[in-house]
C-alpha positions in Angstrom: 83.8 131.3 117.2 85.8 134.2 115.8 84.1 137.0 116.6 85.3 138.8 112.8 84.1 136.1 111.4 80.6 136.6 112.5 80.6 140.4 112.1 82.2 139.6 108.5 78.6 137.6 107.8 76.6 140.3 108.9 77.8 143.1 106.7 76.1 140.8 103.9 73.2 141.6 105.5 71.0 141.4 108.8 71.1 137.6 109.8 69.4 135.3 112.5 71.8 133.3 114.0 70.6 129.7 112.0 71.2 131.8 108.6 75.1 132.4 110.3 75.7 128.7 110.8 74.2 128.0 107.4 76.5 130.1 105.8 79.3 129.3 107.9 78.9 125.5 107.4 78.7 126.2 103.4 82.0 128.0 103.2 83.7 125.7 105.7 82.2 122.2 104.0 83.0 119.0 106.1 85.2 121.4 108.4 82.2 123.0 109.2 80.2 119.9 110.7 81.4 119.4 114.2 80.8 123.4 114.6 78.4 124.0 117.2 75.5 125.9 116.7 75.5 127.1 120.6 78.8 128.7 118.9 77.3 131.1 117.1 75.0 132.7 119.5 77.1 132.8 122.3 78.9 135.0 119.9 76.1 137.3 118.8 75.4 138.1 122.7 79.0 139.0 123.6 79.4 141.4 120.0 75.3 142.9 121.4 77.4 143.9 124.8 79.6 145.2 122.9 78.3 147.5 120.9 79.0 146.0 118.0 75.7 144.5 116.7 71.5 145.3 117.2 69.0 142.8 117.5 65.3 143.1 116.8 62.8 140.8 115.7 62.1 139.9 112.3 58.4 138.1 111.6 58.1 134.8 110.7 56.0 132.3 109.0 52.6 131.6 110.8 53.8 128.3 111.7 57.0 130.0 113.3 57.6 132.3 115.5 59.5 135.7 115.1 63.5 135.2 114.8 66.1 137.8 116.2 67.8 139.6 113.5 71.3 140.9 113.9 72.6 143.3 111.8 75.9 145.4 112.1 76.3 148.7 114.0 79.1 151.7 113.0 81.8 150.1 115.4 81.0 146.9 113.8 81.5 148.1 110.6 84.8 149.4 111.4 86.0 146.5 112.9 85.1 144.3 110.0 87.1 146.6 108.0 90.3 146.5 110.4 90.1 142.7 110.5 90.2 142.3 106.4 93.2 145.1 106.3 95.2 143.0 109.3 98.2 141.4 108.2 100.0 138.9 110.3 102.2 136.1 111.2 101.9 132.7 112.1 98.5 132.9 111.3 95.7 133.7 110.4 94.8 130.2 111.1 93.8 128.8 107.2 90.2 128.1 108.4 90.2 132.1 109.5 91.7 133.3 106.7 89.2 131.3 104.4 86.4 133.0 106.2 88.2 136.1 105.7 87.8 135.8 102.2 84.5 134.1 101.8 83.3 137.1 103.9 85.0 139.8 102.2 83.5 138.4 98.9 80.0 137.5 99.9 79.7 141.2 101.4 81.3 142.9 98.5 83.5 144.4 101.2 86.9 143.8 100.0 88.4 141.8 96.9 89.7 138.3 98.0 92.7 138.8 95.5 93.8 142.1 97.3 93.5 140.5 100.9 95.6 137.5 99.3 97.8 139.7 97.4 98.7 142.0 100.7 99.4 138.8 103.1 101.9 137.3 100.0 103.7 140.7 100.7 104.1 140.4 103.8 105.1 136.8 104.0 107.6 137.2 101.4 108.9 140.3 103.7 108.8 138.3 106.4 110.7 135.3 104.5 113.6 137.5 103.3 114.2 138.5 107.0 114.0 135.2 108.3 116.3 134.2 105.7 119.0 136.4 106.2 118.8 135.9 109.8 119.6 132.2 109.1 122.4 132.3 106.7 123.5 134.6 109.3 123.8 132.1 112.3 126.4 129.7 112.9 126.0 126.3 111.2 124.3 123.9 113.8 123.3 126.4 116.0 119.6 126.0 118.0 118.4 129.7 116.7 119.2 128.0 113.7 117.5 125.3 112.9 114.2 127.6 114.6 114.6 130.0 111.8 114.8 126.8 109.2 111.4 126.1 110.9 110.2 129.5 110.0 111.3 129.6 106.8 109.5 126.1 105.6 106.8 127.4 107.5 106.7 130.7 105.2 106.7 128.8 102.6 104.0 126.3 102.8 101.4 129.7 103.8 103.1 131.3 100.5 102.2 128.3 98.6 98.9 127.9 99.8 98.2 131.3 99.5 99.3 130.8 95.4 96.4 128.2 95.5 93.4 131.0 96.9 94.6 133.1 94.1 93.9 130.2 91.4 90.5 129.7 93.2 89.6 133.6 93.8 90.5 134.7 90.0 88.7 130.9 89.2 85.9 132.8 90.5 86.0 135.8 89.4 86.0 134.6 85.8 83.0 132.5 86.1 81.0 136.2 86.9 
């Protein structure tokens, strides 16, 4: 389990870790089955050691015992934020960059169609280079039929990313 991903879920708001998975199986769907909820508390323990979340105990019902709460400390905070303003590539992985913007939304900590809008930027950049670096090798060469891979490759993510921005202004017109 991404660690982001978790902190991401927690700037909503102070969690226990079944509320996590619950949310984390809604946004994935059937991707989200085979997780394992072990997954998600594992991950809570290692972001407690480091500083990065709080735990205390939050009452329950009388037929339930009191759950551990998590919510977000300062340095969590901030590395929330550094992880929705990363751009990269290959990756993010689509299932991490779907959390990325399911979290960013359901927190109010970023707009989807700016996170989508700054990683088309810098896959088109990317693209451009990767195209000029092909037309630039000979023809039949190994390098380039590894930058024709990259280039398809570009693509597809630019694509895909064209088909978040249907669903996140979708979205944001049903408000």
């Amino acid at each position: 389990m991404q660690q982001e991903v978790v902190l991401a879920l927690l700037a909503k708001e102070p969690s226990h870790g079944y509320q996590l998975r619950a949310r984390l199986r809604q946004a994935l769907g059937p991707l989200g089955e085979a997780m394992n909820a072990g997954q998600i508390y594992v991950t809570l323990t290692r972001l407690e050691k480091a500083g990065l979340v709080t735990s205390g105990q939050a009452p329950g019902l009388p037929d339930r015992p009191d759950r551990k709460v998590y919510e977000l400390t300062p340095a969590g905070q901030q590395r929330v934020a550094d992880w929705l303003a990363e751009l990269g590539w290959p990756g993010p992985a689509p299932t991490e960059f779907h959390l990325k913007l399911v979290a960013a939304a359901a927190a109010r900590l970023a707009d989807p169609l700016s996170i989508v809008d700054a990683q088309r930027r810098e896959l088109l950049r990317r693209l451009r280079d990767a195209q000029r670096a092909a037309m630039a090798e000979p023809a039949a060469s190994d390098a380039g039929l590894l930058l024709e891979g990259l280039v398809l490759r570009l693509q597809a993510d630019l694509r895909w990313l064209e088909a978040c921005e249907r669903h996140w202004t979708g979205r944001k017109e049903q408000r």
